[in-house]
Residue, then its C-alpha position, 0 to 999 in steps of 0.5 A: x618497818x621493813x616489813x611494811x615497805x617490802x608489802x608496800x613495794x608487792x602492792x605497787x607492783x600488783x597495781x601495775x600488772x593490775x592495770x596493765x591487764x585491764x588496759x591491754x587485755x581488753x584490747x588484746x585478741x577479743x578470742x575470735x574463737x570465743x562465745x561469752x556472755x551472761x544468762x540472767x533472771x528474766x524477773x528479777x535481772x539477777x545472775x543465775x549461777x550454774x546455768x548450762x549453756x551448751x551447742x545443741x549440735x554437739x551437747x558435750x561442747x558447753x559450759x556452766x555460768x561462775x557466780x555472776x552468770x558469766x560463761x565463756x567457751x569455743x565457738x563451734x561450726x556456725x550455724x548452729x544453736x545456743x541452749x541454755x537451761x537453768x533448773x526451775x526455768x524455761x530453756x532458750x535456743x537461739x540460733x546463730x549464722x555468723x560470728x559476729x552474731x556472738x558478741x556480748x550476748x545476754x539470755x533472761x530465762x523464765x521461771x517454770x509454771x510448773x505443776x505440783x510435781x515438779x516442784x523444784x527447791x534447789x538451783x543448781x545443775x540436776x546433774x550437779x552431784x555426780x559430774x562436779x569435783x565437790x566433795x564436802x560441800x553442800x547448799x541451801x537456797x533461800x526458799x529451803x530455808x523459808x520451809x524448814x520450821x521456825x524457833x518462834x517463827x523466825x526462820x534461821x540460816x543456821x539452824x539450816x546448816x545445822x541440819x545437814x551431814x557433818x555439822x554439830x550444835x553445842x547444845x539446846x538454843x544455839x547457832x555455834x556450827x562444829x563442822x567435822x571436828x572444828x570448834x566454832x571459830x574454826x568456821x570462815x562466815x561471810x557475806x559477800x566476802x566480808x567475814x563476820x565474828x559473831x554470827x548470832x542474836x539473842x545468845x546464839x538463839x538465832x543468826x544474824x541473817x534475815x533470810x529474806x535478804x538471802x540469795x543462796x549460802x555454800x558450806x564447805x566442809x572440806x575441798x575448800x577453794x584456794x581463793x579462800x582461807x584462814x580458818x582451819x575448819x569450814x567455809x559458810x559463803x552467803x550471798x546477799x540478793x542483788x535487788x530486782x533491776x525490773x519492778x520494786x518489789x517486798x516481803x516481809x513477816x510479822x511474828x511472833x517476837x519480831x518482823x522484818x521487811x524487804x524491799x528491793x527494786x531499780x535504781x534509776x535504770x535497768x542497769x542499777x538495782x537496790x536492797x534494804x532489809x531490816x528486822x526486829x524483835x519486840x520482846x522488850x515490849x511483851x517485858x514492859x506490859x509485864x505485871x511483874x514490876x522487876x520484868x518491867x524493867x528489864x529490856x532484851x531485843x535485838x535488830x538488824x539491817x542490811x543492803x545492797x546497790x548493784x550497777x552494771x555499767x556497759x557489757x562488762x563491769x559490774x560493782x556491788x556495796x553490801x552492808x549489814x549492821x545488827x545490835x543486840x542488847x540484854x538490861x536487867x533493871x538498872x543493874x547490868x547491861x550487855x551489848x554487842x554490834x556487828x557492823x560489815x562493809x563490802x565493796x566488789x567489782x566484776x570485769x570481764x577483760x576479754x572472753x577468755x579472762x575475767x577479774x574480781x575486786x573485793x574489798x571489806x571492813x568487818x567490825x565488831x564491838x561489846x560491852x558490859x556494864x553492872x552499876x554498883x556504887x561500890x562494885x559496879x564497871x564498864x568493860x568493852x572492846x572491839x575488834x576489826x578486820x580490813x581486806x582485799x582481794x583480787x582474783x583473775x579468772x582464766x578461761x583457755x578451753x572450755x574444759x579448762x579454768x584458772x585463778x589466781x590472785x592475793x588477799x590481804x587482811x589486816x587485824x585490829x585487837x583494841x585493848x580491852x577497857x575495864x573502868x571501875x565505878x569506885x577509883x578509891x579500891x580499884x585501878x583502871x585496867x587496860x589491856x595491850x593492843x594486838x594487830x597482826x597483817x596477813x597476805x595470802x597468795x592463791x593459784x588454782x586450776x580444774x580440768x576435764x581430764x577425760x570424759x570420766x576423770x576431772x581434776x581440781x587442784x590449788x596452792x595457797x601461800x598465806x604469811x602473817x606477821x604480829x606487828x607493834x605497837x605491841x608488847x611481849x613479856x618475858x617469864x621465868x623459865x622462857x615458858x608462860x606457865x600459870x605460877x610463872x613471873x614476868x621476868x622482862x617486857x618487850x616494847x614494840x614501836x607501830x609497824x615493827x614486826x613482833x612475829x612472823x608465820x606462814x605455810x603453804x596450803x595445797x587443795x586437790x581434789x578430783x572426781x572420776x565417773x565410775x558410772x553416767x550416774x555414780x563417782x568416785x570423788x576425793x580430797x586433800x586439804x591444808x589451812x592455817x589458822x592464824x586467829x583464835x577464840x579463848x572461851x570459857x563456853x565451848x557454845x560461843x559467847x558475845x565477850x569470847x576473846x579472839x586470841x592472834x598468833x604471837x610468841x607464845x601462841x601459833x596458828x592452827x594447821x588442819x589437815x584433812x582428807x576425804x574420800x566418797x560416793x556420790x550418785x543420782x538416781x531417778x533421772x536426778x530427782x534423787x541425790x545420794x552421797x557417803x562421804x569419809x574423812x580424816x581431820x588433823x589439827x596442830x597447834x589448837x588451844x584449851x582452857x586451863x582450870x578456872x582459867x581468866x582470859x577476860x581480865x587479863x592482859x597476858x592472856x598466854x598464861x592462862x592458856x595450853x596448847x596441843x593437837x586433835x585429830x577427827x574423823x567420821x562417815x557422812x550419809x545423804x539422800x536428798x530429793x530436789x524434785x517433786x510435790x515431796x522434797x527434803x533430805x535424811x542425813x546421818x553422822x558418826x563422828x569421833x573428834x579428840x584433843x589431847x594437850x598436856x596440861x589437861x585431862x591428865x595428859x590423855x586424849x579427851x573429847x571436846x563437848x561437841x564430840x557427838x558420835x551420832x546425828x541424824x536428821x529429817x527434812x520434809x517439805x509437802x506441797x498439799x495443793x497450790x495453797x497448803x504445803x507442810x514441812x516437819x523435821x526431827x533430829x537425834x544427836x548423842x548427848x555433849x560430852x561435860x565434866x561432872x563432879x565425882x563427888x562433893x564436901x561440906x565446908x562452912x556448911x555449904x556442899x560444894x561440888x568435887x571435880x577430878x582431873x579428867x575432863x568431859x567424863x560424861x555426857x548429858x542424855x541424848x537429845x531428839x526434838x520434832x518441829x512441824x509447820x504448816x503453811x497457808x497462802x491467802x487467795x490472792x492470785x492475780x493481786x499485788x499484795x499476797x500473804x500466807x499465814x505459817x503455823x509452827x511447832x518446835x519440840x512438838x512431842x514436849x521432849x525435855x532435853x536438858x540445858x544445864x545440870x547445877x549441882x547443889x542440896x536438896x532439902x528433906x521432908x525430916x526435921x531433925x535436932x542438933x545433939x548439942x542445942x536442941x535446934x531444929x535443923x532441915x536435913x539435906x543431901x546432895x542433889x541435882x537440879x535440871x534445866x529444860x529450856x523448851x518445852x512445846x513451842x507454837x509460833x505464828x507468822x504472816x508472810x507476804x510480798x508485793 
């Protein structure tokens, strides 16, 4: 218990300086020399994060709004003008005499009625590119997403990523993201700083995003902000859109499998807004208009809700809750049944304390449950478990001088691993099993810092200090030997009562980063990072399943430690309209898990001797050019990459590649606004084929062929994948009406490429008949063979859009 009393004694005194701060700071010198404010959607009231606001006096005398579109810097010479500009927008100048004209100011921009060409797809500073210190970082707003083509005209967040430079798929029909070498677990995915577990529907077909909730989503792939961790590979952040505080207003689709409905609007006031978004698939209805009895009785769907309520109270304060819960479930007859649910909470509170300091609070509930059941009077059980996350941050920005910004706080994470429950149908031949339960505490400490060091150097630099203990009630077994080798026996069992510490970890984590312009329009831009990891998933598919088992950190088990360093060019050409980056990078990883053969890590409760532990290391060249501007917008991307483990136990000891490693990816995004009512989008992929293991021959036992494997594994690799969709979009002629529609036609796999899903390994029967020797019976003859699966072949969707 000392470990909770000594985390206990921290809360308390973090509470006291908490309030301390809010309580004397805002009184605290309201920085005379200070300008500070909000720049805000003149539509909508939400923030616009990234806006330049800026002296027109002195241009280089300004600043870019955070997250919530607060911005604060030195006042200059009074009088002079305020320009603000947010790309997309209309700039506003306002002119000031006095200081006491700058009080808690407040700016609403209006969008462009911009002409064809200059239709704008991105929401960020056009300068963006060159002048920030990001390095390994990219982003997607919502409206990217909305032209990208659609898999059976649902629009995906994922699929969104998986198209930008640095990122893997494990294969045809999944949303598992391998960013530069990471396995799927390795990626940190949240909305609105609640983690999700499993970020998918329909087996990874799709994601759990409906993307008209979607305000914007940020993928770091390397320079991961100090503020942020535990997970040794990515950050995917996604924000939820706040509500419109001016009018209520929708939108929503209808296709092919499914439809979904936003709905967002004031609550009350100006100062308070709501959201609700929901969509399903009806999937489970086609199955029941079936013919076939057998499909009749089958029921697949999945749905999925989210909202969000946001109030501003005063100048200075701002609270958001954010909620999401989606349920999938596969029935096949009345014989087997799976289920998974995702379910998250966030609460946030933003306060500006004075023009200088601003504070963040977070805190979030992620749950996330699964269950099977097969019904056999003899064989027949109910598998299920769950596991949560509760957390909290705090985080205090510091804004001394306009160049120059501070943040500091701590996050602390509690985990829950339930025990898994396994109850058989038949008590008579089987015992109930019931797994041990696993909880593990987590605080973390961050400071981090970024400076304009000179007008062409910038640096930003960080420390995270992240401890983690495992905690009872618990249990560890002891085996022969000390190590838990697979014939190894349970020597010894260690109980632990509720709060006694069982293990402890922790690291420091340093992120640094810098930019230097080599050019008005080229830098030179690089990175250091360090994560730990302390959770991770032992799976028997390297795509992601919804029953994968998150393993925590404990005796026998440490946590990941990934190092990664990036070097790259970024540079803007065509007054901003074109964006250009070469990107490099080396990745570590110490500490990471394997599979050993024919492993079971599902129904057993000492999961540890069923796994290997080893390293990796990663390492590949990234190229982007992207175009923001113009009736033509889009992005080419291409990736060699090379990614390695090598764990003893496995491959005969020697490194192997993981089935993501996949030296080559290119990818095509073209969006083309033919007029005012048609627009076209179209884009191609072409990846290296996955690394799998196949058999080097087989044998005949009991006059079945059976399949044999060597020691090596991944020794092949399926035939390189490439695929083109297309999409086709048409707005109904409704301008000036309240309710406006357009009809999307999409193609995935639009040239029928038969891209393999899975190779099975059996006999192949002949034509020859041919009679035993012995009996005279007449016997087929056979040979091995190989049965190849396509999951898609041309695949036309169709989807009504609309919005009021």
């Amino acid at each position: 218990m000392l470990g909770f009393n000594f985390v206990a004694f921290r809360y308390v005194c973090i509470l006291f300086i908490f309030v301390f701060l809010s309580a004397e700071l805002d009184s605290f010198a309201q920085s005379i020399g200070q300008v500070s404010g909000q720049v805000l959607d003149g539509q909508s009231g939400e923030p616009l994060p990234g806006a330049a606001i800026y002296w027109e006096n002195q241009p280089t005398k300004g600043t870019v709004t955070d997250v919530n579109g607060f911005f604060s810097f030195p006042v200059e010479p009074l009088p002079n003008s305020l320009k603000i500009s947010f790309l997309g927008y209309e700039a506003v100048r306002r002119s000031f005499n006095k200081k006491d004209e700058l009080a808690e100011l407040k700016f609403f921009l209006s969008p462009n009625e911009m002409n064809l060409s200059e239709v704008v797809v991105s929401e960020r500073r056009e300068d963006y590119n060159v002048k920030s210190t990001a390095i390994g970082k990219s982003e997607i707003s919502g409206d990217e997403l909305r032209r990208i083509p659609a898999l059976f005209g649902e629009v995906d967040l994922l699929r969104g990523i998986q198209l930008l430079p640095g990122v893997n798929t494990a294969g045809e029909g999944t949303t598992g993201l391998f960013v530069r070498g990471g396995s799927s677990d390795q990626n940190l995915i949240q909305i609105d700083g609640a983690p999700i577990y499993n970020p998918s529907h329909f087996f990874g077909f799709f994601s759990v995003f409906n993307p008209d909730a979607i305000s914007d989503v940020a993928l770091y792939k390397g320079n991961i902000p100090a503020n942020f961790g535990g997970r040794a590979s990515s950050l995917v952040d996604i924000s939820l859109k706040e509500g419109n505080t001016q009018k209520l207003k929708g939108d929503g689709g209808i296709g092919s499998i499914s439809s979904r409905i936003t709905v967002d609007g004031p609550l009350f006031s100006d100062d308070a807004s709501f959201l609700i978004s929901a969509r399903r698939t009806y999937a489970d209805v086609f199955l029941g208009l079936s013919s076939n009895e057998s499909l009749r009785e089958n029921q697949l769907y999945f749905y999925d809700l989210s909202g969000k309520l946001m109030w501003r109270k005063g100048e200075k304060n701002k609270f958001t809750f954010s909620t999401y819960y989606g349920s999938d479930f596969l029935g096949l007859s009345e014989q087997f049944g799976l289920g998974w649910n995702n379910w998250i909470n966030s609460f946030n509170w933003d306060r500006q304390i004075n023009d200088k300091l601003f504070l963040d609070v977070t805190a979030y509930y992620s749950f996330y449950k699964y269950k099977i059941t097969v019904s056999d009077e003899d064989n027949g059980f109910d598998w299920s478990n769950y596991f949560s996350e509760t957390g909290g941050k705090i985080a205090f920005t510091y804004l001394p001088e306009d160049d120059t910004e501070l943040k500091f706080g701590m996050h602390s994470q509690l985990y829950y691993f339930a025990p898994v429950d396994l109850q058989f149908s038949n008590d008579e031949n089987l015992l109930p099993f019931e797994s041990t339960t696993r909880i593990g505490f987590q605080n973390s400490f961050f400071i981090a810092g970024k400076s304009e060091v000179s007008e062409k150097l910038s640096v930003e630099a960080g420390l995270r200090w992240s401890a983690y203990q495992q905690i009872g009630n618990g249990t560890n077994y002891l085996y022969e030997g000390g190590e838990p080798t697979g014939d190894a026996a349970i020597s010894d069992t260690l109980n632990y009562s509720f709060g006694e510490r069982m293990k402890f970890f922790d690291g420091l984590e340093p992120r640094v980063a810098f930019r230097y312009l080599l050019t008005d329009g080229l830098a030179l831009k690089g990175s250091y990072n360090r994560n730990y990891q302390y959770i991770q998933v032992a799976s028997n598919s390297s795509a992601g399943l919804p029953i994968d088992r998150w393993i925590p950190a404990g005796k026998y088990i440490e946590p990941i430690r990934s190092d990664q360093v990036s070097l790259g060019l970024f540079k803007n050409l065509n007054d901003n309209r074109w964006e250009l980056s070469l990107e490099g990078y080396y990745r570590d990883f110490r500490n990471i898990i394997d599979l050993k053969q024919d492993a079971n890590v599902l129904f057993k409760d000492n999961v540890e001797t069923e796994i290997l532990t080893g390293d990796g290391w990663a390492y590949g060249l990234e190229f982007m050019l992207r175009k923001n501007i113009g009736k033509t917008t889009g992005w080419l991307s291409y990736t060699w990459s090379r990614v390695y483990r090598q764990i003893e136990g496995i491959n005969m000891d020697l490194p192997y590649n993981p089935r993501y490693d996949r030296p080559h990816d290119l990818s095509l995004v073209l969006t083309h606004q033919l007029n005012e009512r048609l627009s076209f989008s179209g884009t191609f992929v072409y990846t290296t084929g996955v690394a799998v293991t196949f058999p080097v021959g087989s044998y005949v036992l009991d006059n079945q062929r059976i399949p044999l494997y060597d020691a090596y594994r991944n020794n092949s690799r399926f035939p390189d994948y490439h695929r083109m969709d297309l999409s086709l979009t048409l707005k109904n002629k409704d301008k000036g009406r309240w309710w406006k529609g357009s009809w999307n036609f999409s193609v995935y796999n639009a040239y029928g490429r038969k891209n393999p899903f899975s190779y099975q390994f059996s006999v192949i029967k002949n034509n020859d008949i041919n009679f035993d020797s012995s009996e005279g019976i007449p016997v087929v003859s056979q040979r091995p063979g190989v049965v190849k699966t396509y999951l898609f072949g041309i695949l036309p969707s169709v989807t009504y859009n609309f919005t009021f």
